[in-house]
C-alpha positions as CSV (number, residue, x, y, z in Angstrom):
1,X,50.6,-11.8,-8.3
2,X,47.0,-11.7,-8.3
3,X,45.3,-13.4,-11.4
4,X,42.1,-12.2,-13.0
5,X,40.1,-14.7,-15.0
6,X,37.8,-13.3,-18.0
7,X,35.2,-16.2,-18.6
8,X,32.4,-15.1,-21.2
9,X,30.1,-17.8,-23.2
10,X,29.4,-14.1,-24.9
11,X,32.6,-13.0,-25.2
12,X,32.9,-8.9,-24.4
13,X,33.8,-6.8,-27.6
14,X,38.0,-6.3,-28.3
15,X,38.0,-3.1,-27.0
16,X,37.5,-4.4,-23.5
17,X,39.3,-7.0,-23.2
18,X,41.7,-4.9,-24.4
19,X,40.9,-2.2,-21.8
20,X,40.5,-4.9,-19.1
21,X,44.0,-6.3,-19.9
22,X,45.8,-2.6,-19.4
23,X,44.1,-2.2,-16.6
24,X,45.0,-5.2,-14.7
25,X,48.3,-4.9,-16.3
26,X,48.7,-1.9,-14.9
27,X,48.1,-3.1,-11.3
28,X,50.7,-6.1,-12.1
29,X,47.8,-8.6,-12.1
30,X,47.9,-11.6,-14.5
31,X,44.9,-11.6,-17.1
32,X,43.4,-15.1,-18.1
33,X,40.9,-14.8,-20.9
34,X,37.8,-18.4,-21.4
35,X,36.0,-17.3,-24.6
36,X,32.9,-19.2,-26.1
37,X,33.8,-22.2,-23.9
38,X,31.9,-25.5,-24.9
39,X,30.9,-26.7,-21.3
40,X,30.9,-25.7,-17.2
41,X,33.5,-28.5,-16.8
42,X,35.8,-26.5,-19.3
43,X,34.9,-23.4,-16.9
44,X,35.5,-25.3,-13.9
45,X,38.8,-25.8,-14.8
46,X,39.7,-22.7,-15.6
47,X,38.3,-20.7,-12.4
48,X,40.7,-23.9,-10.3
49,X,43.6,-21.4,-9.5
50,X,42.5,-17.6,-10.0
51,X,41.8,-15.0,-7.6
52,X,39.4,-12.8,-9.4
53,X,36.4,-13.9,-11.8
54,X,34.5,-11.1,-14.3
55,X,31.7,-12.7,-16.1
56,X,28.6,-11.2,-18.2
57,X,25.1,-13.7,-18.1
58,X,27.1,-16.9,-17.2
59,X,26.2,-18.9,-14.5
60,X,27.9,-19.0,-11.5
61,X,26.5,-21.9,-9.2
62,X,27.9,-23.4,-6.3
63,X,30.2,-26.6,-8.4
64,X,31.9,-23.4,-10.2
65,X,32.4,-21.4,-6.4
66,X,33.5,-24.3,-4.8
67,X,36.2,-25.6,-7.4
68,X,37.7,-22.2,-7.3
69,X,40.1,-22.7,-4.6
70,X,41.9,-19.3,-4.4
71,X,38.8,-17.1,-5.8
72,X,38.5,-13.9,-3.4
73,X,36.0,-12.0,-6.0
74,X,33.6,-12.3,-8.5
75,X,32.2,-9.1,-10.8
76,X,29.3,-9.8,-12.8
77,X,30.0,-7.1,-15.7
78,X,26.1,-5.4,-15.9
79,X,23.5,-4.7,-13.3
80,X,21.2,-7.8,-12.8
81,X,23.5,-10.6,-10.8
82,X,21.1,-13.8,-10.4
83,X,23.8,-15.7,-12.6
84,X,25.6,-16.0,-9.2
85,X,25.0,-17.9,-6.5
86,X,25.5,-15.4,-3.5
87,X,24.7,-17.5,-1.1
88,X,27.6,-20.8,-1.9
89,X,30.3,-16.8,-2.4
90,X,29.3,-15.7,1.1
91,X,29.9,-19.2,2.5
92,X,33.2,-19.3,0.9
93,X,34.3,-15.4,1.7
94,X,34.0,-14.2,-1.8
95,X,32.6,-11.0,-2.5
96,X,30.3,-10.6,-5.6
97,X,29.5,-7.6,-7.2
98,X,28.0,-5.8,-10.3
99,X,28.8,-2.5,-12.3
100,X,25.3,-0.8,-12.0
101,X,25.2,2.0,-14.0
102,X,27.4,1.1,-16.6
103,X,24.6,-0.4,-19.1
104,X,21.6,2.2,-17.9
105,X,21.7,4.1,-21.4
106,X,21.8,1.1,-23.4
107,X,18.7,0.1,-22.0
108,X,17.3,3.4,-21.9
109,X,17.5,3.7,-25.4
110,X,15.8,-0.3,-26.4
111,X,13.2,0.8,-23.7
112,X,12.5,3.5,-26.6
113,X,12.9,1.4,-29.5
114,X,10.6,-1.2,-28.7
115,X,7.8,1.5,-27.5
116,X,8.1,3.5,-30.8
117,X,8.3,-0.3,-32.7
118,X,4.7,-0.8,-31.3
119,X,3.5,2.2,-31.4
120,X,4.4,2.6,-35.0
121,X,2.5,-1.0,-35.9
122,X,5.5,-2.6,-36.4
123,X,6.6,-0.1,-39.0
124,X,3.6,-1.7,-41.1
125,X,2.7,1.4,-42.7
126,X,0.0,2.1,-40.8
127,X,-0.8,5.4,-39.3
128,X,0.3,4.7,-35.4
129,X,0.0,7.2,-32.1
130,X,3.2,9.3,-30.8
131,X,4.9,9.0,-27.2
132,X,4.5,12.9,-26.6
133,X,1.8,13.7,-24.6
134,X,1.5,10.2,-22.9
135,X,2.0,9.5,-18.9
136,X,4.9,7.0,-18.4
137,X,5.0,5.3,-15.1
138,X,8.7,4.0,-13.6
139,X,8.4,1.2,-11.7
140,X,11.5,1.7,-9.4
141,X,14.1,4.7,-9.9
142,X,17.7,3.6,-10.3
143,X,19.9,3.8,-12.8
144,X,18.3,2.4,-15.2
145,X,14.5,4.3,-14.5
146,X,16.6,7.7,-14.0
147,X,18.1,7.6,-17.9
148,X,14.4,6.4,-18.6
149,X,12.9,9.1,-17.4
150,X,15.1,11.4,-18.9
151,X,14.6,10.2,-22.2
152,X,10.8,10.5,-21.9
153,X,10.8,14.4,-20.5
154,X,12.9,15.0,-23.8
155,X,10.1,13.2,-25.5
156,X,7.8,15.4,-24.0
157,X,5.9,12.4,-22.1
158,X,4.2,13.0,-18.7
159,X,6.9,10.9,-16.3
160,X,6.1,9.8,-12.7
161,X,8.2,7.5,-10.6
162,X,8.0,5.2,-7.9
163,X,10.7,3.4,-5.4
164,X,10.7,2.9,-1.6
165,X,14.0,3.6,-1.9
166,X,14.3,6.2,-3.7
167,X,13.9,9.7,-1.5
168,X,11.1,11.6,-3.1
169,X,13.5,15.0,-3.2
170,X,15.8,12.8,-5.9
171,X,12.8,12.1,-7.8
172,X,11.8,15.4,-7.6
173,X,14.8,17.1,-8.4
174,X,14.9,15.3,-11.7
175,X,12.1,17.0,-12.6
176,X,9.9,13.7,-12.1
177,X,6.7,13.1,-10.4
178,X,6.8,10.5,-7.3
179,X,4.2,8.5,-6.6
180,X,4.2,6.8,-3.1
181,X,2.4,4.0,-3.8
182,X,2.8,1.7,-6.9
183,X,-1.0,1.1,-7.5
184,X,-1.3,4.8,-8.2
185,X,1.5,5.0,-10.4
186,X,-0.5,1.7,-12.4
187,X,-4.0,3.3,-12.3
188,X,-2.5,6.5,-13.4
189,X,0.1,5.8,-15.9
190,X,-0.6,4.7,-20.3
191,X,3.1,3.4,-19.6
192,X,4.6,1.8,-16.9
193,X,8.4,0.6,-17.6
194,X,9.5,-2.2,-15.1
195,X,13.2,-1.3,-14.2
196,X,13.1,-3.8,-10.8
197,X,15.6,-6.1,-10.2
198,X,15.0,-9.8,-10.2
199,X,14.6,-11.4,-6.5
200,X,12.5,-13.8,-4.2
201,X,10.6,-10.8,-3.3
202,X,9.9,-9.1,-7.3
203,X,9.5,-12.9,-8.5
204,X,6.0,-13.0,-9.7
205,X,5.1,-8.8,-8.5
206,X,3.3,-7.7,-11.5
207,X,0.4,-9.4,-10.9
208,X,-3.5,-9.1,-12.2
209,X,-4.3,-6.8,-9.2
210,X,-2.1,-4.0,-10.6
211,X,-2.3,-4.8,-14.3
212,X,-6.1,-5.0,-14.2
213,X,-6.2,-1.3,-13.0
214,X,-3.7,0.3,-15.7
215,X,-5.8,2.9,-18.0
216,X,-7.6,2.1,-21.0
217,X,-4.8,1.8,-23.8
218,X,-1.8,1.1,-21.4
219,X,1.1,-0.9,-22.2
220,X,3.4,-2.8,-20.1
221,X,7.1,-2.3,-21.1
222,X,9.6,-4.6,-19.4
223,X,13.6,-4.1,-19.9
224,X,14.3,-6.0,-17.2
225,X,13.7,-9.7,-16.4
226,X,10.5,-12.1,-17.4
227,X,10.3,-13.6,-13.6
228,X,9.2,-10.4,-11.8
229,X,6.2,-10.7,-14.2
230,X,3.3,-12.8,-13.1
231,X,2.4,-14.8,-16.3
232,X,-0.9,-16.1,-15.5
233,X,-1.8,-12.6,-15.1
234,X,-0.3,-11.5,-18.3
235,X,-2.5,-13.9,-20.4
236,X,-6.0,-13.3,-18.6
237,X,-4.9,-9.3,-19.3
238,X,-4.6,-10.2,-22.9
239,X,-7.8,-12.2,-22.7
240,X,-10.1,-9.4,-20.9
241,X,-8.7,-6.2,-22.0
242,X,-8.5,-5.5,-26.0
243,X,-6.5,-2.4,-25.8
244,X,-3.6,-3.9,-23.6
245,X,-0.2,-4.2,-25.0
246,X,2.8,-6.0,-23.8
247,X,6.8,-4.7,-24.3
248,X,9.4,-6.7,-23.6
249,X,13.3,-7.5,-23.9
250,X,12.8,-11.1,-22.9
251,X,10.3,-13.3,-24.0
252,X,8.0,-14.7,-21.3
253,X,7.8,-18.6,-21.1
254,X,4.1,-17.9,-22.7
255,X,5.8,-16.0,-25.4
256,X,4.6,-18.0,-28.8
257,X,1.2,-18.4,-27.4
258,X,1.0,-14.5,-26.9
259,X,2.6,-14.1,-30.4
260,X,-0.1,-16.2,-32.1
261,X,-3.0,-15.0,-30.0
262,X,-2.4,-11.3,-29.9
263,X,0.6,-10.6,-32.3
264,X,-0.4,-7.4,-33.1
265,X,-0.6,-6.1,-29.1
266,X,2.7,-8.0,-27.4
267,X,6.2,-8.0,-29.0
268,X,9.8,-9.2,-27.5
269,X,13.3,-9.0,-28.6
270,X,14.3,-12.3,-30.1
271,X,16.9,-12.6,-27.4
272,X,17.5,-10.3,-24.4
273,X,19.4,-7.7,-25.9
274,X,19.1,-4.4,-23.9
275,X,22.5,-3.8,-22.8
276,X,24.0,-4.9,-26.6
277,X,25.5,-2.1,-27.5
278,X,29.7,-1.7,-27.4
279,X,29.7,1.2,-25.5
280,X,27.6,-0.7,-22.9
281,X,30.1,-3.8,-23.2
282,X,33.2,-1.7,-23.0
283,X,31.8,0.5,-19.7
284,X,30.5,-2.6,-18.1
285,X,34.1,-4.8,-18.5
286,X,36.3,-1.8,-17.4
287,X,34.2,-1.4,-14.2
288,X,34.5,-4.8,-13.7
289,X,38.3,-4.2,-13.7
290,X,38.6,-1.3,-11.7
291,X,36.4,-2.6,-9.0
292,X,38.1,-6.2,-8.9
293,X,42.0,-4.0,-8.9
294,X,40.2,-1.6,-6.1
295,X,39.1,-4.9,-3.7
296,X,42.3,-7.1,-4.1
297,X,44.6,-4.1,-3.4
298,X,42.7,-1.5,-1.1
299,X,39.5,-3.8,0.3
300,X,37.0,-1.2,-1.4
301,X,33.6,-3.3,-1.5
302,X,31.5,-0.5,-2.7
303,X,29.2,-2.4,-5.0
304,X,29.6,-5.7,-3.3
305,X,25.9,-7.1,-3.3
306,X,26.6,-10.5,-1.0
């Protein structure tokens, strides 16, 4: 009997652990459940004898990998999966792999929040400016960008996309505009949402050279993670340029300085929260499931990312 391991500092909402439980249940798999656990030693203890592994944001280094003697999989429940050390899996054979997808709309909708929270002056009782009319740039098309730029057609924004890996039909066909290269989609767009991963080579991207040329009034909006923004950049933007505003679910490591300097043009979440929502928790943990029941018993590594 295979035995799945549910380990969560954040523990996932009832429903899935619930819905994880049937599921593996279901394939005659064992279901071990770590909640709010006070330590890594407590979860290196617990991962000692299991075959399978689903966690959220928890980190997965190579102590945790290498104490897990009979771990075949691990399934980061959400799309980003730098938690996990892919390199210390691979050495060991175990496959890692996320549930993209499953979380898109959640973000979609904070993406929307936060821009309408700014644009509204903090719900000050100012008079603020509207998101209809305005030209919204998508900094890569996935999951994540496509809900995006749904949202914003409905809002009646100008939407334009761009993603070297994206073909520009699929763009197209969403009724979005695709821009080939990602300066034009900077120098053209008021808003330009970050939906990149986080990896050596986005580290540290968003840089002054493609900042600097975003029109006057533009706002950077960043669902994503705070590495793949360049930080010194972000402050000498601030510094230069009056009418630039910064967006974002997590708060950069210059956060408080940007707060107290320009509070009125830079806002983030106090903690990343974009894929907080229970239908986002629920989607993400049964996926996790089905994918870990779907590798153990027919070898499917669709989403495998190691």
């Amino acid at each position: 009997m295979h035995t799945i391991l549910i380990a969560t500092e954040k523990p996932f909402a009832k429903a899935a652990v619930n819905g994880i439980a049937a599921i593996a249940k279901e394939a005659g798999f064992e279901l071990k459940l770590l909640e709010k656990y006070p330590d890594k030693a407590t979860l290196i203890e617990a991962v000692r004898d299991v075959d399978a592994l689903i966690v959220r944001s928890d980190i997965i280094d190579e102590a945790v990998i290498q104490a897990a003697d009979k771990l075949k999989i691990v399934v980061r429940a959400g799309a980003g999966y730098d938690n996990i050390d892919l390199k210390a899996a691979s050495a060991k054979n175990v496959v890692v792999m996320n549930t993209p997808g499953q979380n898109a709309n959640a973000v979609a909708e904070l993406t929307f929040g936060m821009m309408t929270y700014l644009n509204r002056n903090f719900y000050n009782g100012t008079a603020g400016v509207e998101l209809r009319g305005k030209t919204m740039g998508l900094h890569a098309y996935g999951h994540v960008g496509r809900v995006i730029g749904m949202i914003g057609k409905g809002m009646g924004m100008d939407v334009y996309a761009n993603d070297p890996y994206v073909e520009k039909i699929f763009i197209e066909n969403d009724g979005i505009k695709y821009i080939a290269d990602q300066k034009d989609l900077y120098r053209s767009c008021q808003y330009v949402v970050v939906c990149l991963p986080a990896s050596k080579e986005t580290s540290g991207l968003i840089d002054y050279s493609l900042l600097s040329i975003m029109p006057e009034g533009a706002t950077l909006v960043n669902p994503a993670r705070k590495e793949i923004i360049h930080e010194p950049s972000l402050l000498k933007m601030f510094a230069e340029r009056k009418d630039f505003r910064y967006i974002t679910d997590v708060a950069p490591d210059c956060g408080e300085q940007l707060k107290n300097e320009y509070g009125d043009r830079y806002y983030a979440t106090p903690k990343k929260m974009a894929a907080q929502t229970a239908e986002a928790n629920i989607n993400a943990g049964l996926a996790a499931a089905r994918q870990i029941v779907n590798y153990l018993t027919k070898g499917d590594k669709t989403f495998q990312v190691n």
